[in-house]
C-alpha positions in Angstrom: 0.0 0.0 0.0 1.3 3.2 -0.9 2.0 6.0 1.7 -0.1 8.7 3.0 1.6 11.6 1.1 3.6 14.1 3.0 2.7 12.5 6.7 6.3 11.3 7.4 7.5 15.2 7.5 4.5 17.2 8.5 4.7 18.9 11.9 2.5 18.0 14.7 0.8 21.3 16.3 -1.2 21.8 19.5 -4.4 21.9 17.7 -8.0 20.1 18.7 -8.6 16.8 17.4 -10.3 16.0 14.3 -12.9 13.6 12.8 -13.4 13.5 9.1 -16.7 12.4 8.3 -17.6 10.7 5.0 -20.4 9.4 3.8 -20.1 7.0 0.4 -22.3 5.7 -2.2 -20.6 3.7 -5.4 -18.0 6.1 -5.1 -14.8 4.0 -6.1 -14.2 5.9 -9.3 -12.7 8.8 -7.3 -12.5 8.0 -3.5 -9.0 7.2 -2.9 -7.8 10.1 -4.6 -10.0 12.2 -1.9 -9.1 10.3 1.0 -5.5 10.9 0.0 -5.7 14.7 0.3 -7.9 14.2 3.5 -5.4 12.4 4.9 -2.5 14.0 4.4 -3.8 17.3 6.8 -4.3 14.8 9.6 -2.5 13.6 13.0 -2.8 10.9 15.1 -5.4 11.5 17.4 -7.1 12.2 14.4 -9.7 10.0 12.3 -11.6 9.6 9.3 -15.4 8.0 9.8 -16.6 6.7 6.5 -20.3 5.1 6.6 -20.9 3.3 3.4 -24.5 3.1 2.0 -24.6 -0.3 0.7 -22.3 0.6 -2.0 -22.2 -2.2 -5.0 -19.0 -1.1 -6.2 -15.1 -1.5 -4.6 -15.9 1.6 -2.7 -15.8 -0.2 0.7 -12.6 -2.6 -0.4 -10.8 1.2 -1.5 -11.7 2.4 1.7 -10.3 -0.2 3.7 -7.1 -0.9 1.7 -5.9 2.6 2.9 -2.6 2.1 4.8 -3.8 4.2 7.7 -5.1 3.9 11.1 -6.6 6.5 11.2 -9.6 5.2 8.5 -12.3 3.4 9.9 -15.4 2.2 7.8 -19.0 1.6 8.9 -21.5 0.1 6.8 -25.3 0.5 6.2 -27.1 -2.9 5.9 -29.5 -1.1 3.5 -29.0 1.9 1.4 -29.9 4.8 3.6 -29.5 7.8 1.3 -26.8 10.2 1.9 -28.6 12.6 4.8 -28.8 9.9 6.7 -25.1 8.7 6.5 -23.9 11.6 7.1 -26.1 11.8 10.0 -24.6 8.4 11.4 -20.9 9.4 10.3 -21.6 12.8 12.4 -22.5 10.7 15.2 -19.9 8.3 15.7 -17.1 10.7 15.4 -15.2 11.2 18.6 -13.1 14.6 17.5 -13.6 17.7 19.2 -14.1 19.5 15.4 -15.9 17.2 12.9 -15.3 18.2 9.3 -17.5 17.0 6.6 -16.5 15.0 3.4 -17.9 14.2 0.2 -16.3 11.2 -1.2 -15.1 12.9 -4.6 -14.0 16.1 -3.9 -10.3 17.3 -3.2 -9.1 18.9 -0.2 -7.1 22.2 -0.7 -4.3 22.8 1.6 -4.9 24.3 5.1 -8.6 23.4 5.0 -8.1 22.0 8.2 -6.4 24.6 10.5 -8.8 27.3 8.3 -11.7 25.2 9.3 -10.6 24.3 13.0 -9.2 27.7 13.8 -12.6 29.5 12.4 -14.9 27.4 15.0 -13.0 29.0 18.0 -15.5 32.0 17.3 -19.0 29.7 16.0 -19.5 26.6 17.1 -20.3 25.8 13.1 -17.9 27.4 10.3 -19.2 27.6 6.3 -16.3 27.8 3.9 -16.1 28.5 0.3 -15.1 26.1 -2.5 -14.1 26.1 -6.5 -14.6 24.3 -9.5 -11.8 21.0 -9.4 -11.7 21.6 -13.6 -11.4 25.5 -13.3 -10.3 26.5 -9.9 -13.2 28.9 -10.1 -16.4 29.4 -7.8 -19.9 28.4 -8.8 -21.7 31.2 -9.6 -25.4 32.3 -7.9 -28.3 30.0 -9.6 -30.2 33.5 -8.9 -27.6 36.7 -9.4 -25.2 34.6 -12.4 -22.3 36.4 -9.8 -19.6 34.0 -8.4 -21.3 32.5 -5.5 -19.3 33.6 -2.2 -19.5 33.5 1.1 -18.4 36.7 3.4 -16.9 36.8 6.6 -18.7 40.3 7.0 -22.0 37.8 6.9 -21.2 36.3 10.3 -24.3 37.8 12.7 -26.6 38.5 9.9 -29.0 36.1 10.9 -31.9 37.7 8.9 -30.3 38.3 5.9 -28.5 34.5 5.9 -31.7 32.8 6.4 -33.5 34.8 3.7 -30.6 34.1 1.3 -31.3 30.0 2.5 -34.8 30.1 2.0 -33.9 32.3 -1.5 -32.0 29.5 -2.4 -29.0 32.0 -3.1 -26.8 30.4 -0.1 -24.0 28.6 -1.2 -23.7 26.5 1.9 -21.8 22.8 1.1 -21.5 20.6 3.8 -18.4 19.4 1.9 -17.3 22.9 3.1 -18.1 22.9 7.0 -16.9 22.1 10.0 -18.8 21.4 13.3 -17.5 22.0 16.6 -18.6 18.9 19.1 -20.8 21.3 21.3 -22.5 22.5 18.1 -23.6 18.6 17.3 -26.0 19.6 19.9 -27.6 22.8 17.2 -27.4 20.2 14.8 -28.2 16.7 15.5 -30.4 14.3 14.9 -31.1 15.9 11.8 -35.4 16.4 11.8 -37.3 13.5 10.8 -38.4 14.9 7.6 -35.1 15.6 6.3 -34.4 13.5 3.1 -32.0 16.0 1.3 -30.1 19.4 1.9 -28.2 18.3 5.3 -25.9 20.9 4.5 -28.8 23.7 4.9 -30.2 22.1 7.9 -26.7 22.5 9.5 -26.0 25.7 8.3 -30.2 27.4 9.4 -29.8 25.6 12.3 -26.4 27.0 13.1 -27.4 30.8 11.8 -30.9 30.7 13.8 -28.8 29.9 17.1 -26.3 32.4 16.3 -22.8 30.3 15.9 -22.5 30.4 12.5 -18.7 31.4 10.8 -17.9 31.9 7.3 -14.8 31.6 5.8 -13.9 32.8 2.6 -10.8 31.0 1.6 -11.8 27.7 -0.8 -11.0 25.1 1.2 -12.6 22.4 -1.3 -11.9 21.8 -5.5 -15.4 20.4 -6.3 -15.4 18.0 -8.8 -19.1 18.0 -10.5 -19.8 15.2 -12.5 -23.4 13.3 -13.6 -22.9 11.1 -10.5 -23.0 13.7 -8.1 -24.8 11.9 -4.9 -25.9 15.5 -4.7 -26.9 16.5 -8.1 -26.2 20.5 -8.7 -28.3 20.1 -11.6 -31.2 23.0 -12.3 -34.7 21.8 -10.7 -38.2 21.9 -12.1 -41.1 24.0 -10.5 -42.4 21.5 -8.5 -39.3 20.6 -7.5 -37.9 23.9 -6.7 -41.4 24.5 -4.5 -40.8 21.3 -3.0 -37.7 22.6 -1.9 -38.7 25.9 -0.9 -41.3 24.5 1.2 -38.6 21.8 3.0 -36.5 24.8 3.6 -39.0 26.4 6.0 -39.8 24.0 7.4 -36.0 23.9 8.7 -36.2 27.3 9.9 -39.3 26.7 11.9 -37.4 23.7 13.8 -34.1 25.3 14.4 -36.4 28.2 15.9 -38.5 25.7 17.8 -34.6 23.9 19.1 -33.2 26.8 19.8 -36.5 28.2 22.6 -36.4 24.6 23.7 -32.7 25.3 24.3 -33.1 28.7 26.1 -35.8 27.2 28.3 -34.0 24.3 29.8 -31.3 26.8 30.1 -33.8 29.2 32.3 
């Protein structure tokens, strides 16, 4: 097995541990390719959580043959879908900074210590991320400008949430990072949730108030047609499918968060 690259000379530091969590889904074509930029950012104390959703190609066999400790793979008895997974994946990790993962993206360098260092100030941090074929950022489905997050949008809590529900948010939970106390904002994920994880996380973060952004890209995206998360445009009923799933989000993060201030009370 070949070596994790870069691991034998990278410094440790002082920083809090982290738990990389992946969900997968026939995914072989381009997993170990993203599992080897993952894992060249980690340390031992480290991990990376991979739940497979009864994938029926060599995704599980890829995963396992990497020559690292620090891998450890779960698997669905039955496909689950991908919320779900990464639901399971968020809730074995054992880090105290869980970073999500899709399984055929790359890492950029420093997404880590960007990632980690940004939840000392929100207990969930939003990064941006570019095209893995153009090293540009998507551009706004409603505006056509590059779609960006700003740091100067931390505390807007209005204005993000009406940009989630406007569906011009470009929240990727291949792009977050979860401080452990913030599982609490975020998890379980609401019954009714059978897509857009990466909102949930991000409304129910803005709605408590400890949500981050960061503007550096700290993901190359790779978009292809078997995107377990298709970026692909939606049909009216589709989009007012969506719409309507959206608020019902905001209306349980609000209902979380005044069950949270009154057992605080």
């Amino acid at each position: 097995m070949r070596p994790c690259p870069g691991r034998e000379t990278r410094a440790l530091t002082d920083r809090p541990s982290v738990s990389v969590c992946m969900a997968t889904y026939n995914g072989a074509r381009y997993l170990r390719e993203q599992i080897d930029s993952i894992l060249v950012q980690l340390q031992p104390g480290d991990e990376l959580v991979i739940v497979d959703d009864a994938s029926s190609d060599d995704s599980v066999a890829i995963a396992e043959s990497m020559e690292s400790p620090l891998v450890a793979v779960h698997r669905n008895a039955r496909n689950r879908g991908y919320v779900r997974s990464f639901e399971r994946a968020l809730g074995l990790a054992r880090g105290d900074v869980l970073l999500l993962a899709d399984q055929d993206d790359i890492w950029t360098e420093g997404r880590v210590d960007a990632l980690v260092g940004a939840t000392r100030s929100g207990a969930v941090a939003a990064s941006n991320l570019v095209l893995l074929d153009s090293g540009m950022p998507l551009r706004s489905p409603i505006t056509g400008r590059p779609w960006l997050l700003r740091s100067s949008d931390d505390g807007r809590v209005i204005r993000n949430e009406l940009r989630i529900l406007a569906g011009d948010a470009p929240y990727f939970g291949c792009a977050m990072a979860v401080r452990r106390d913030g599982l609490d904002i975020v998890l379980p994920f609401p019954d009714f949730l059978d897509e857009s994880h990466d909102l949930w996380i991000a409304s129910s973060a803005n709605v408590a108030g400890e949500l981050v952004h960061v503007e550096m890209p700290t993901v190359m995206r790779r978009v292809h047609q078997d995107n377990a998360s298709s970026s692909r445009p939606r049909g009216v009923v589709e989009a007012l499918r969506s719409r309507l799933l959206l608020i019902r989000l905001w209306r349980e993060a609000l209902r979380r968060r005044s069950a949270r201030s009154g057992s605080r009370s």
